[in-house]
Kinemage of the C-alpha trace (Angstrom):
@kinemage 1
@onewidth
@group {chain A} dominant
@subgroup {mainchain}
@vectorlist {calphas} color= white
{ca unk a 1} P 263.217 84.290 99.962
{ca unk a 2} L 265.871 81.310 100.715
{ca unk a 3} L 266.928 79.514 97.746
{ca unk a 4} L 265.612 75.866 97.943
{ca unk a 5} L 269.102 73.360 98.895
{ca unk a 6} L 268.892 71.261 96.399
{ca unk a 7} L 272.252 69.079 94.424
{ca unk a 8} L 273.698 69.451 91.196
{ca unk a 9} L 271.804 67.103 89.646
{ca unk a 10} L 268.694 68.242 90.325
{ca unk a 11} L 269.698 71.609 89.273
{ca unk a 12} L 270.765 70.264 85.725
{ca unk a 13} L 266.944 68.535 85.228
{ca unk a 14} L 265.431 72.112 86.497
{ca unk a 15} L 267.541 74.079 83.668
{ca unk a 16} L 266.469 71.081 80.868
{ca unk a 17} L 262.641 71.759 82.011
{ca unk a 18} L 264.002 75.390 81.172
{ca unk a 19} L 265.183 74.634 77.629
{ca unk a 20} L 268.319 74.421 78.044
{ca unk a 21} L 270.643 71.362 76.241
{ca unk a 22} L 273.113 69.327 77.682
{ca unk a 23} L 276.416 70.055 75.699
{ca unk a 24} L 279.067 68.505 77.621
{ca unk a 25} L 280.535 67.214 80.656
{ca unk a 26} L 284.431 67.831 81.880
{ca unk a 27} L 284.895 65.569 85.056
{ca unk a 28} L 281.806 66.594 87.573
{ca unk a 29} L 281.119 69.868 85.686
{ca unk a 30} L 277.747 69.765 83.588
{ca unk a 31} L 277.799 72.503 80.471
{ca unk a 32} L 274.153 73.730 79.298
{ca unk a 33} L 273.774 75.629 76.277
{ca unk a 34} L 270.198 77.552 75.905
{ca unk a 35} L 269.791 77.661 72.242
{ca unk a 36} L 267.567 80.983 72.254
{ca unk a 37} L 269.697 83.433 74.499
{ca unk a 38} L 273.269 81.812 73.656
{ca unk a 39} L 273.817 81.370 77.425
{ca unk a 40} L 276.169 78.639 78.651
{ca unk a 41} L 276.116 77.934 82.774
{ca unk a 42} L 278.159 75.260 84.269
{ca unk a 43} L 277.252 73.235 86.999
{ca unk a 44} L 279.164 71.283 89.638
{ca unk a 45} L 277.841 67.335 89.631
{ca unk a 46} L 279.255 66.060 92.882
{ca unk a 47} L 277.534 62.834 93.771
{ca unk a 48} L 274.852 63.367 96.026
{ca unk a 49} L 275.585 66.967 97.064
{ca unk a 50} L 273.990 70.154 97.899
{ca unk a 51} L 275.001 73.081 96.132
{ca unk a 52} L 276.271 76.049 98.370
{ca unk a 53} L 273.748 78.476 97.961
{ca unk a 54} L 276.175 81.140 96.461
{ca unk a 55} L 277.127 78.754 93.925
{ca unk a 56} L 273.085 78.248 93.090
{ca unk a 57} L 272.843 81.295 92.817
{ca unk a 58} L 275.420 82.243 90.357
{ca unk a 59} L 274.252 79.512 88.048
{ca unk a 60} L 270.429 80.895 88.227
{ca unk a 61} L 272.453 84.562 87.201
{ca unk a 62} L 274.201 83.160 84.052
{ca unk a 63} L 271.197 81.434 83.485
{ca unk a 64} L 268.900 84.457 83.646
{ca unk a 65} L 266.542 82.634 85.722
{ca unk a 66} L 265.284 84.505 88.753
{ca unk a 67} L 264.493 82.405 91.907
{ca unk a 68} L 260.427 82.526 91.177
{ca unk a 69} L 260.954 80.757 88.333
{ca unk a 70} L 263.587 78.295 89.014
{ca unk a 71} L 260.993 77.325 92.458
{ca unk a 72} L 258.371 76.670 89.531
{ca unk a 73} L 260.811 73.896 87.355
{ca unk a 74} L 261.369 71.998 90.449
């Protein structure tokens, strides 16, 4: 299954619906804490974007979110 092509910012509201918090932002690069596992993932904001889909999915591995259930926040 392809993973959807979808921007940073979109990616950031998927991973909120997720549970994950907001806990900083260093130039274009989002930091989301999930308060449960302890994960942190980092995700590139670039205005209007699409992720490369390597870069998706790296952030759906720290995450821990398989691509099933990242389909179903969107």
């Amino acid at each position: 299954m392809k993973l959807p092509r979808i921007s940073g910012e979109k990616v950031v509201k998927a991973l909120k619906k997720a549970g994950f918090e907001p806990v900083g932002i260093r130039g274009s690069h989002h930091y989301l804490h999930h308060p449960k596992s302890e994960t942190l993932v980092t995700v590139p904001v670039h205005s209007g974007k699409i992720l490369a889909p390597k870069t998706l999915q790296t952030i759906l591995s720290q995450a821990g979110i398989s691509q099933k259930e990242f389909r179903e926040l969107l």
